[in-house]
SERO-4910 file (N, C-alpha, C, O; in steps of 0.05 Angstrom, whole numbers):
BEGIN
 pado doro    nc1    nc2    nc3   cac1   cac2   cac3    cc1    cc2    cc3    oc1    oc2    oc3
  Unk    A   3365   2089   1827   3393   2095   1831   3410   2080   1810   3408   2055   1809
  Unk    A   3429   2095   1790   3444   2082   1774   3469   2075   1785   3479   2086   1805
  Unk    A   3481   2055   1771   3513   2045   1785   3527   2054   1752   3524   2047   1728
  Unk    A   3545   2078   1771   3571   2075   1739   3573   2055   1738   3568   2037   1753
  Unk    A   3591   2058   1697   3584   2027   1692   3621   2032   1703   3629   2010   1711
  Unk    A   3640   2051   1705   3665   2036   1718   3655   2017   1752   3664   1996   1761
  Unk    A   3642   2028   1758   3629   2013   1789   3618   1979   1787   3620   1959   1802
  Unk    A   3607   1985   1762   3594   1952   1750   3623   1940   1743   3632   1920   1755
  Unk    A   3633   1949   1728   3660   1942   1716   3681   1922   1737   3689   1899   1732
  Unk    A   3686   1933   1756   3700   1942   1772   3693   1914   1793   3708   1897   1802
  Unk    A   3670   1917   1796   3655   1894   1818   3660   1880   1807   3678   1865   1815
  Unk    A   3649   1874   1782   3653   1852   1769   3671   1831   1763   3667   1807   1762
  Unk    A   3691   1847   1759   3723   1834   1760   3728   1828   1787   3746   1812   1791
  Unk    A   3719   1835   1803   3727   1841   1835   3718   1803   1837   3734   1785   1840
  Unk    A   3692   1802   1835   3676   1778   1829   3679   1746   1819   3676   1722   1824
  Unk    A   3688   1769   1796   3701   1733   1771   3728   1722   1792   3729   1699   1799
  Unk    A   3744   1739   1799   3774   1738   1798   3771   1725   1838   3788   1709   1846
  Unk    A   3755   1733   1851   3750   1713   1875   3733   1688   1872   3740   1671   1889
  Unk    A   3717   1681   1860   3703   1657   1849   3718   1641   1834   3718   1616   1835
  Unk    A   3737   1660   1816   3751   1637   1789   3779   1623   1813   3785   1599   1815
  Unk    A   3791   1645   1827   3807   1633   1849   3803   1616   1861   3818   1597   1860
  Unk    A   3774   1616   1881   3763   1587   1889   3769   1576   1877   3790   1563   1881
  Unk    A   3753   1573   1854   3744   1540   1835   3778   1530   1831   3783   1506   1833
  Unk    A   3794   1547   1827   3814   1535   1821   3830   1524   1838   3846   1505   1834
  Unk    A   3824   1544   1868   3838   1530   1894   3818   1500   1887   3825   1488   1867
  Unk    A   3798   1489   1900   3791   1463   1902   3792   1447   1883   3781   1425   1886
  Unk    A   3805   1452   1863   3813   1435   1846   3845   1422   1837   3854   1403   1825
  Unk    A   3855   1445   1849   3891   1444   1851   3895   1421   1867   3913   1406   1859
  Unk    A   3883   1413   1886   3898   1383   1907   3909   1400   1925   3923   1386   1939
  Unk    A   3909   1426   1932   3922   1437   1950   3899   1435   1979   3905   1440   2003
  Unk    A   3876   1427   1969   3865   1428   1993   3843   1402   1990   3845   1384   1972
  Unk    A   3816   1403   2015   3805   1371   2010   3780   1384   1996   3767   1399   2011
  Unk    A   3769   1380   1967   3737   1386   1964   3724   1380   1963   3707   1385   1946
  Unk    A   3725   1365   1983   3699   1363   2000   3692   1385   2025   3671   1395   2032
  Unk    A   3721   1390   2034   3716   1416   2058   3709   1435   2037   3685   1440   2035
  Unk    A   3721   1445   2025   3722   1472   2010   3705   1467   1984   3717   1472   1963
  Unk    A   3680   1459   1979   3676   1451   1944   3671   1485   1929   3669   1508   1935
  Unk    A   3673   1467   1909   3675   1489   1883   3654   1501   1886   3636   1496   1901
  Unk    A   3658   1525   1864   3632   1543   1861   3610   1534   1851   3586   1537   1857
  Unk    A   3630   1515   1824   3605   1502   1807   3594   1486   1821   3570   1481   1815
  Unk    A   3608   1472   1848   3594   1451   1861   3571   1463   1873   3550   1451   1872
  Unk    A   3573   1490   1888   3559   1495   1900   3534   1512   1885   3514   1520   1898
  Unk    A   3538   1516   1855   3514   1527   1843   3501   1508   1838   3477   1513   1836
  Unk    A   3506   1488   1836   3494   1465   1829   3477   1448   1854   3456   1435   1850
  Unk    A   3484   1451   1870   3461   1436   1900   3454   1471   1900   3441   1467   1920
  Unk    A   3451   1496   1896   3434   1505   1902   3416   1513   1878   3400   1532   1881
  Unk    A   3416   1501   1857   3398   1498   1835   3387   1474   1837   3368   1473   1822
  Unk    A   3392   1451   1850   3380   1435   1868   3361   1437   1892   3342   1424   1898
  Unk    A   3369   1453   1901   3355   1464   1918   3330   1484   1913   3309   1483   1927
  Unk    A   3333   1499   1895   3310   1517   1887   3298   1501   1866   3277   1509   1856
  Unk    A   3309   1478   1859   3288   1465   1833   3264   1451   1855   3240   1456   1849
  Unk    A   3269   1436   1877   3254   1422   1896   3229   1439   1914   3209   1430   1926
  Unk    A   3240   1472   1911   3227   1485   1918   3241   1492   1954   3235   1512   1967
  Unk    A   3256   1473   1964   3257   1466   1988   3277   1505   2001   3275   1516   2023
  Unk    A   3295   1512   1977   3308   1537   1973   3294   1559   1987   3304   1571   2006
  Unk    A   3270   1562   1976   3245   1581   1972   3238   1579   2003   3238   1599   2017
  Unk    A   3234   1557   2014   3222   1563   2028   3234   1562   2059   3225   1561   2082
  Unk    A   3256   1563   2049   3271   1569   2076   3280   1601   2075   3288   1615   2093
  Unk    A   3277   1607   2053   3288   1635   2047   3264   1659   2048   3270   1683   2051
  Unk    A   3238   1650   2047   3217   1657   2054   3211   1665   2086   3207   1687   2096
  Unk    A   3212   1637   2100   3214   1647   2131   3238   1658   2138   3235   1669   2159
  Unk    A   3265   1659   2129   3284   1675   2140   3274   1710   2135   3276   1726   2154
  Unk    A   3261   1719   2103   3258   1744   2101   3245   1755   2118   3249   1777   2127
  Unk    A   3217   1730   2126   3196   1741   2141   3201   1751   2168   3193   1773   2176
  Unk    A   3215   1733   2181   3223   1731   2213   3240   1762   2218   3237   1777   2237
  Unk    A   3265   1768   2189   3280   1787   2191   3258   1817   2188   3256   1834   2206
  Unk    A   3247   1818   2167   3224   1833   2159   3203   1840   2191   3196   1863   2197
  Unk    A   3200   1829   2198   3185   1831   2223   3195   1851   2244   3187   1872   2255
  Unk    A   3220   1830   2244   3234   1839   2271   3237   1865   2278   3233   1881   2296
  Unk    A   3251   1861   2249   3271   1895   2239   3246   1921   2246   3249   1941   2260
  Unk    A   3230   1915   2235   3205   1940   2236   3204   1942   2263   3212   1962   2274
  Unk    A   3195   1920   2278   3176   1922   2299   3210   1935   2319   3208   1948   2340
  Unk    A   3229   1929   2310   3251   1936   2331   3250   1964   2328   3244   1980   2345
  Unk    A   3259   1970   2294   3260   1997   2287   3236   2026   2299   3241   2048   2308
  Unk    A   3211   2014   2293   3193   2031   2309   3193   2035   2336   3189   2058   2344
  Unk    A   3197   2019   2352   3208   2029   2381   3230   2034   2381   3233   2042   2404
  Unk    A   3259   2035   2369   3267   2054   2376   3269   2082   2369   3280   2102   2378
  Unk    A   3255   2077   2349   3263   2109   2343   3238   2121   2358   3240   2145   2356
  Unk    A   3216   2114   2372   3198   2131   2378   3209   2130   2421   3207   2150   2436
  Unk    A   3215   2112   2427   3232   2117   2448   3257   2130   2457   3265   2131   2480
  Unk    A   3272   2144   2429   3291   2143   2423   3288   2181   2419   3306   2197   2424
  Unk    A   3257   2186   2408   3252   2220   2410   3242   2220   2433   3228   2240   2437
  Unk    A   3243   2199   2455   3211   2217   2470   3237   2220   2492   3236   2238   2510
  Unk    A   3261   2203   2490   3285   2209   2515   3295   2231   2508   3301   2248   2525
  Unk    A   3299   2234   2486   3320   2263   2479   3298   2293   2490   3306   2315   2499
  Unk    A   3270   2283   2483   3258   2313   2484   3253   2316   2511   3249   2338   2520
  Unk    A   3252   2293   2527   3242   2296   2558   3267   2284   2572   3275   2261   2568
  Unk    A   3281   2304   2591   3300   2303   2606   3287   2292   2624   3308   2291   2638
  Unk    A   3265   2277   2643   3255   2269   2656   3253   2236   2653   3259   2217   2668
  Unk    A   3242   2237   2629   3250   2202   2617   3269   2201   2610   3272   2176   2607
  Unk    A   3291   2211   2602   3318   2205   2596   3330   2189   2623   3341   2167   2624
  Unk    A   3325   2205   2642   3335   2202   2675   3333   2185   2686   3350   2176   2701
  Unk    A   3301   2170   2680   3289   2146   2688   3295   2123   2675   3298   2102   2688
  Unk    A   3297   2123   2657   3301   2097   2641   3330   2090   2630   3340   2068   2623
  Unk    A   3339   2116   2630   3365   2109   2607   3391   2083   2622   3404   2069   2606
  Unk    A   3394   2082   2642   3412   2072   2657   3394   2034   2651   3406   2017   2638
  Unk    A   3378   2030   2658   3367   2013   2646   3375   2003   2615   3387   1983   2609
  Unk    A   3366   2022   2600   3376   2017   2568   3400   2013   2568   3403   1992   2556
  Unk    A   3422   2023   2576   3453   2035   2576   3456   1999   2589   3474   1988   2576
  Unk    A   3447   1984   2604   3452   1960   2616   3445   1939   2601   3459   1918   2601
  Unk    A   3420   1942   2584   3411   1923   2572   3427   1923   2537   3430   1907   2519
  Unk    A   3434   1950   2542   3448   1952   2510   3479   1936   2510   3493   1929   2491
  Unk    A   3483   1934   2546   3509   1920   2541   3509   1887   2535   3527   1872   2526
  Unk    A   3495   1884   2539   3485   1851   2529   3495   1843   2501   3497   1860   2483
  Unk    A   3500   1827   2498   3505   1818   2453   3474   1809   2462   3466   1805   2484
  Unk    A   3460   1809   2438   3434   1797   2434   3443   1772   2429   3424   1757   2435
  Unk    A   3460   1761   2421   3465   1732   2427   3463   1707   2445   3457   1684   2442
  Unk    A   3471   1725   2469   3463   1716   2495   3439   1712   2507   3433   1699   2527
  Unk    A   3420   1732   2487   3389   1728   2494   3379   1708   2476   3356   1714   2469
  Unk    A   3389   1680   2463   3384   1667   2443   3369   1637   2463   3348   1625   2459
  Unk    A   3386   1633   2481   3367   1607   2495   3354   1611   2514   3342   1593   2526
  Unk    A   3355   1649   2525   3326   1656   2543   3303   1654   2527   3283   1648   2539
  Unk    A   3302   1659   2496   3281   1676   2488   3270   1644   2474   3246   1639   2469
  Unk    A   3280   1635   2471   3275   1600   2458   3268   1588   2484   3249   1572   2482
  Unk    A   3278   1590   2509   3261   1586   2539   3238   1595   2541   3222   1580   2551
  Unk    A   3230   1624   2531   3209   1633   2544   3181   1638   2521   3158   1643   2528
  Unk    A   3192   1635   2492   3171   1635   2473   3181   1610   2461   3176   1614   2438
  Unk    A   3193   1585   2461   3198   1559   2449   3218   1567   2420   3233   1586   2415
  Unk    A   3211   1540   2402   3223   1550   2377   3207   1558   2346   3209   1552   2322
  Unk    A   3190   1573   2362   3166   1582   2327   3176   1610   2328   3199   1616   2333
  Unk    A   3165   1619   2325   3165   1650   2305   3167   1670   2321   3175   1690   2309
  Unk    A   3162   1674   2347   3162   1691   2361   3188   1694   2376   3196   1717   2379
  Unk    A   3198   1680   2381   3225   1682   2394   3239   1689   2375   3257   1703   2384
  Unk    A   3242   1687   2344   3267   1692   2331   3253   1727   2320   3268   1745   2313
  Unk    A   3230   1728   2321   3218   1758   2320   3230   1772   2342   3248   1789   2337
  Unk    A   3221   1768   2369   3232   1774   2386   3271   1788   2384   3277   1811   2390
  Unk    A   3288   1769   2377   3313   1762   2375   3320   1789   2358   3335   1807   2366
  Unk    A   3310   1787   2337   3311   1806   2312   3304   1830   2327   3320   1849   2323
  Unk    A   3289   1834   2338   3278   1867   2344   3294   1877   2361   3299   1902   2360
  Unk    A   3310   1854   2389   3322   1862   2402   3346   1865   2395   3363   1869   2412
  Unk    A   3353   1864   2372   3386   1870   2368   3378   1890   2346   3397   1906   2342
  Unk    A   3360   1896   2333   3356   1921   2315   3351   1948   2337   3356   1972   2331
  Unk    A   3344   1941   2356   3326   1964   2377   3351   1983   2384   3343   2006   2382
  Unk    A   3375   1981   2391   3399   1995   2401   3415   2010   2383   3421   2032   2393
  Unk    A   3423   2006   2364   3436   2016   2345   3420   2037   2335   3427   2061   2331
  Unk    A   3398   2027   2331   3372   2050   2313   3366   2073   2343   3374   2096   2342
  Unk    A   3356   2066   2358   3350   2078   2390   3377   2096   2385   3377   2117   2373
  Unk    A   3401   2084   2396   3420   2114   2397   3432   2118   2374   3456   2118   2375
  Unk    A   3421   2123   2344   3423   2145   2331   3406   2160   2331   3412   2183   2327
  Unk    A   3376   2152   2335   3351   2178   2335   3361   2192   2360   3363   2217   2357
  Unk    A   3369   2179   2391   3377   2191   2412   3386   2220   2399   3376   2242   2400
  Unk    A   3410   2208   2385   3439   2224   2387   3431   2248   2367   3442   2270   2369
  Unk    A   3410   2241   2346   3407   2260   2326   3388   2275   2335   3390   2298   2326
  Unk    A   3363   2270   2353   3345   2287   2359   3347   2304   2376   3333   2325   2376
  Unk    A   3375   2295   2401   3385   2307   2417   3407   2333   2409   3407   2355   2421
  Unk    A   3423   2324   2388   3445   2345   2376   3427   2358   2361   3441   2366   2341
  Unk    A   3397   2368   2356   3395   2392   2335   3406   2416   2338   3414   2422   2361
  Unk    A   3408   2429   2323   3414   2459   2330   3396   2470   2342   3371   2467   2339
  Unk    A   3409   2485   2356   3392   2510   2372   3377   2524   2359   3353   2527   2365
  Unk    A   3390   2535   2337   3391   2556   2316   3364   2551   2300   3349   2570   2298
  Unk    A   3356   2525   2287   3333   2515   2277   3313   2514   2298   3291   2524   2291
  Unk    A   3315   2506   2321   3301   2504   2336   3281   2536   2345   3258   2542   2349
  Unk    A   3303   2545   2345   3287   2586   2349   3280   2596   2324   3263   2613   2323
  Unk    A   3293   2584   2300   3282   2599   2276   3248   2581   2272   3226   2591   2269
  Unk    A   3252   2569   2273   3220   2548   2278   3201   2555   2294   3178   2555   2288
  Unk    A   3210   2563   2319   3187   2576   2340   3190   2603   2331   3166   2609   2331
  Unk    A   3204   2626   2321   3204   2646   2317   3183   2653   2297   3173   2675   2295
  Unk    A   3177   2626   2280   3158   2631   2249   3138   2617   2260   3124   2604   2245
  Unk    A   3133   2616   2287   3102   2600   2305   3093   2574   2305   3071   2564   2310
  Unk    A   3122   2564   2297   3119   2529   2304   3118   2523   2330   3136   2528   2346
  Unk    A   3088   2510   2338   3095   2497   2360   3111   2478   2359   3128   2475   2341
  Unk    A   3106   2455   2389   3119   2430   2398   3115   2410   2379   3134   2403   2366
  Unk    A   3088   2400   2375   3091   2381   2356   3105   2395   2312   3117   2380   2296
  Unk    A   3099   2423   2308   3112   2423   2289   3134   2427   2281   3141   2428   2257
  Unk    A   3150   2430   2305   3178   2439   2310   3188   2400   2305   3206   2396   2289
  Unk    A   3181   2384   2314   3190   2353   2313   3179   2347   2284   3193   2330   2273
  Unk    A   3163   2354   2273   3157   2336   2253   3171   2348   2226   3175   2336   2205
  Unk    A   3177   2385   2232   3189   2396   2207   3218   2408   2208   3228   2424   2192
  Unk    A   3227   2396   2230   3251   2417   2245   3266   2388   2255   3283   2379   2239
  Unk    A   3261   2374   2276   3278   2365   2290   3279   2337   2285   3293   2322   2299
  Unk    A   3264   2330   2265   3266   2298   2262   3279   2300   2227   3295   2281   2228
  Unk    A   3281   2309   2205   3292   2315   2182   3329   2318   2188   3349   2305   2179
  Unk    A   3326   2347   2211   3355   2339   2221   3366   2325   2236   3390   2321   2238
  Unk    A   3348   2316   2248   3361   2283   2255   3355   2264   2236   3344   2244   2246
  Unk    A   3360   2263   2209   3350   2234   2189   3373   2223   2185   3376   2198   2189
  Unk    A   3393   2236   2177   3420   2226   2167   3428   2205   2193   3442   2185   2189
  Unk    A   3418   2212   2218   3437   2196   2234   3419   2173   2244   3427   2155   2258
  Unk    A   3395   2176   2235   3363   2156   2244   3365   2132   2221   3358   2109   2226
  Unk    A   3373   2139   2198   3382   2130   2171   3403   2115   2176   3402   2094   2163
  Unk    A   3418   2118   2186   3454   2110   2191   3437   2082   2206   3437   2059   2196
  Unk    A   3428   2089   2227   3419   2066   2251   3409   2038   2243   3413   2014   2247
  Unk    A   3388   2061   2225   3376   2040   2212   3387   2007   2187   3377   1985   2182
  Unk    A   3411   2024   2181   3423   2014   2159   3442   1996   2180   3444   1972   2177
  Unk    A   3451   2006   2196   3467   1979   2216   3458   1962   2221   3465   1938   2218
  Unk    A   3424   1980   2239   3411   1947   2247   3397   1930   2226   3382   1912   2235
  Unk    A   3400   1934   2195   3393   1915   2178   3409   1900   2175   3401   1881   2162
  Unk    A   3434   1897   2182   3462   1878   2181   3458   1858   2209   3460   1833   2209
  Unk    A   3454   1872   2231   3448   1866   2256   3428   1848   2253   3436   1825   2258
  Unk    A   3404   1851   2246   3383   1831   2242   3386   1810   2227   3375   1791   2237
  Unk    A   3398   1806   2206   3417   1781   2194   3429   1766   2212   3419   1745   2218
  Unk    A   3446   1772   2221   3459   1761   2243   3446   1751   2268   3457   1732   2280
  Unk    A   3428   1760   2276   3419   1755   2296   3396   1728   2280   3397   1703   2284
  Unk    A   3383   1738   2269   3370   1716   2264   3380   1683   2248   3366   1663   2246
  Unk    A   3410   1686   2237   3423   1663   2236   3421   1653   2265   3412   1632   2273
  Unk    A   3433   1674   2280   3438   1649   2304   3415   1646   2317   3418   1626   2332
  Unk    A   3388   1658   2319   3361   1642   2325   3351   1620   2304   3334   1606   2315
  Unk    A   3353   1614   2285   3355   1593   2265   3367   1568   2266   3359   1546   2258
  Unk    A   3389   1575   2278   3418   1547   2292   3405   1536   2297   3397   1515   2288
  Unk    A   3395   1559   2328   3398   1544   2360   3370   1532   2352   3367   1518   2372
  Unk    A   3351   1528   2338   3327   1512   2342   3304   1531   2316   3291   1552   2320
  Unk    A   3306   1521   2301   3273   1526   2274   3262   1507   2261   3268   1485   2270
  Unk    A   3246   1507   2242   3245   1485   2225   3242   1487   2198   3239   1469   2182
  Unk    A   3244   1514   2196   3257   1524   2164   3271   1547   2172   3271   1554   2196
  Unk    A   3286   1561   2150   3300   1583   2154   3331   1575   2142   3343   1553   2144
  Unk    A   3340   1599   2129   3370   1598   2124   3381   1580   2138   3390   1558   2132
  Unk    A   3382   1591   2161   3400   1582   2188   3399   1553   2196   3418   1540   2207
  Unk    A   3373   1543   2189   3370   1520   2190   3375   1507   2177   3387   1487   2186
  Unk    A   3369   1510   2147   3390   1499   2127   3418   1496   2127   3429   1476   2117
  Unk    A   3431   1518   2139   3463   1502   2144   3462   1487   2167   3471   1465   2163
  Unk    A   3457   1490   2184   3450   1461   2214   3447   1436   2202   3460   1415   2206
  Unk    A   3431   1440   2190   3418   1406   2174   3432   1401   2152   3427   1381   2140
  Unk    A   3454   1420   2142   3472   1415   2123   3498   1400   2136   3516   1387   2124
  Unk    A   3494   1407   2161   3517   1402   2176   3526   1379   2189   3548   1370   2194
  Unk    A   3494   1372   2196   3488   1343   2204   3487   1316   2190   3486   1293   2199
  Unk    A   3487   1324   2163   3489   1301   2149   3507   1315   2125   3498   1319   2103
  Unk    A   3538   1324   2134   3557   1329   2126   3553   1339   2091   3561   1322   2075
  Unk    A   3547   1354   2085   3532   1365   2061   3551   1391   2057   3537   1411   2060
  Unk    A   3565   1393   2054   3584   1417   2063   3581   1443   2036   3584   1468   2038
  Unk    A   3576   1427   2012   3577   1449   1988   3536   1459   1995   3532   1483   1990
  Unk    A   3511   1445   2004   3496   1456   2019   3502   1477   2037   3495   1499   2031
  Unk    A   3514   1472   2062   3523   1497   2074   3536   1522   2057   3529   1546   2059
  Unk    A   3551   1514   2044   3560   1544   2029   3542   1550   2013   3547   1573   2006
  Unk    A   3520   1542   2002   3501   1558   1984   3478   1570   2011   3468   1592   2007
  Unk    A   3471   1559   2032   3465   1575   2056   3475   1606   2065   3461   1626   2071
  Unk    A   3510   1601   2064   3520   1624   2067   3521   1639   2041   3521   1663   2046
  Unk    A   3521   1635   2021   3525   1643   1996   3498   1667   1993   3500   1689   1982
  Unk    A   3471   1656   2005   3451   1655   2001   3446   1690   2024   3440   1712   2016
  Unk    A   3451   1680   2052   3462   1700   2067   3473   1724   2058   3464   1747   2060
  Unk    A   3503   1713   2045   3510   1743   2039   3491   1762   2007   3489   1786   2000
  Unk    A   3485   1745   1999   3472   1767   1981   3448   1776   1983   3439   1796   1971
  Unk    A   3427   1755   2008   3405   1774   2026   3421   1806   2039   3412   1826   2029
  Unk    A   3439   1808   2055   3451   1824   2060   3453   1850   2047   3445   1872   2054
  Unk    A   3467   1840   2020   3480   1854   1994   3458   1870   1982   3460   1894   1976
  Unk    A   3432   1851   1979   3416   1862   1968   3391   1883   1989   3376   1901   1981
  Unk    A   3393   1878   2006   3380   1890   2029   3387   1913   2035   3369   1928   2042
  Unk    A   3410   1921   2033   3431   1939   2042   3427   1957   2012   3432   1981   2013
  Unk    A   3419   1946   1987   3417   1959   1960   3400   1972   1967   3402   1996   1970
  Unk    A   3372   1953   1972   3347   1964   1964   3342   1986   1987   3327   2005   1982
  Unk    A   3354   1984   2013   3356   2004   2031   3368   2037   2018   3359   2060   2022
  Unk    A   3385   2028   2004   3388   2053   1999   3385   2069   1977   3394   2091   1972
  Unk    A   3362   2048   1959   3353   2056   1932   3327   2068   1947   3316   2084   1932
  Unk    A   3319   2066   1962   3289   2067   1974   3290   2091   1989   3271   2106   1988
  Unk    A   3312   2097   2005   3329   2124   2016   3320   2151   1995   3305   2170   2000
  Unk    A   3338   2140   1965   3346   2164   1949   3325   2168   1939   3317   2191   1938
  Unk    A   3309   2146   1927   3280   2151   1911   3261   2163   1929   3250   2183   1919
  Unk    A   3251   2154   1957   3232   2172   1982   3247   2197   1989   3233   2213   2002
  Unk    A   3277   2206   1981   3286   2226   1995   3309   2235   1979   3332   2234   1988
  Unk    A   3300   2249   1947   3314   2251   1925   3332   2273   1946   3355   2269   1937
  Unk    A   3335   2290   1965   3351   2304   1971   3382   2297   1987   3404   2308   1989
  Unk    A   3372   2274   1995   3388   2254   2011   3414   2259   2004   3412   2256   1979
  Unk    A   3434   2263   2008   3458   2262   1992   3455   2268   1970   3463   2249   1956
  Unk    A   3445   2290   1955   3456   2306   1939   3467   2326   1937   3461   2340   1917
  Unk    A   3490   2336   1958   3504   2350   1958   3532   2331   1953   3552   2343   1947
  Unk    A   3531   2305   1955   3556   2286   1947   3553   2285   1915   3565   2266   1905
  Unk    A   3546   2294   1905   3537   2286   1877   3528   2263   1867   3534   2259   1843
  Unk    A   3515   2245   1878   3515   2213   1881   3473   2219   1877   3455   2231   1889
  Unk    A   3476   2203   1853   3444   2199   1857   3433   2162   1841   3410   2155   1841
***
């Protein structure tokens, strides 16, 4: 996927001109920098930080824990997510259940799941899947459920059964909105796994600003968050470089490739 270069252009300035603003806010005396430090301050403890190696490897178990989650969330819902839409019978049974548990923030499941699996790897796996599972779940719902009719009869009309009617018919027109889900709950899983990181780890992003926090390290904490948002940024890229390249058709009726 190429980026016009007005798009590069464009960011770029977007970039300099909020960074060069910082540096210049904490240096004016208009504020304390120590709360707020500079950019340069903060490239600097995190080039400190990745020289020690100590960077790496908190950024390692954050990918992993997120990497985990996300899949293991994402695969159940989307395969729970066709079997309610195609069976009005399990829709019936379970959904009121889901519809209850979906009202929850996964946040609130942060010192059950640290209760019931401690603070290693499983609980913040856990954490992760359960806040990826809803978002992704009702867009496959909503997309496998809204197909057209119209595909649906032209498919059995040309002697697609049950299973080839879902795999060439009813899951393609539901991608755009299975895709959509998916791309929320990769933001979702960030988030969630900062705050399983806080409340109790012993590496991880998340943990790195805690322990930045505790021994008042404050330009540390912002290369934590710094660090955050361009996991994000770049996640959210490669999501949708990985989209267009597995599914050159994807939006090319926007003209966008």
């Amino acid at each position: 996927m190429r980026l016009p270069a007005r798009s590069v252009f464009l960011g770029s300035l977007g970039a300099l001109a909020f960074f060069g603003g910082w540096e210049a806010l904490s240096h004016s005396g208009l504020v304390n920098p120590i709360m707020l430090p500079a950019p340069s301050l903060v490239v600097r403890s995190g080039a400190e930080l990745l020289g020690s190696g100590e960077l790496a490897r908190h950024l390692a178990a954050s990918l992993w824990r997120a990497a985990l989650g996300f899949v293991s969330g994402a695969l159940l819902a989307i395969g729970l997510g066709i079997a309610m839409a195609r069976s009005a019978g399990l829709y019936d049974l379970i959904n009121p259940l889901v519809q209850m548990f979906r009202a929850i923030p996964s946040l609130a499941f942060v010192p059950i799941a640290i209760f019931w699996f401690g603070i290693g790897e499983t609980s913040k796996i856990f954490l992760v899947a359960w806040g990826v599972f809803f978002p992704v779940w009702v867009n496959t719902y909503i997309g496998v459920r809204d197909t057209s009719p119209l595909l649906l009869r032209a498919g059995a009309s040309l002697g697609a059964g049950n299973w080839r009617l879902l795999a060439f018919v009813v899951l393609p027109a539901a991608l755009p909105l299975i895709l959509a889900g998916l791309r929320v709950g990769l933001s979702i899983a960030l988030v969630v796994l900062v705050a399983a990181e806080l409340a109790g780890a012993a590496f991880g992003v998340g943990y790195l600003i805690q322990m930045s926090q505790t021994v008042f390290r404050v330009d540390q904490m912002f290369v934590g968050l710094v660090v955050l948002g361009m996991m994000g940024y770049l996640a959210d890229f490669l999501f949708e470089w990985a989209v267009r390249t597995l599914l050159p058709w994807y939006g090319a009726e926007r003209g966008r490739g």
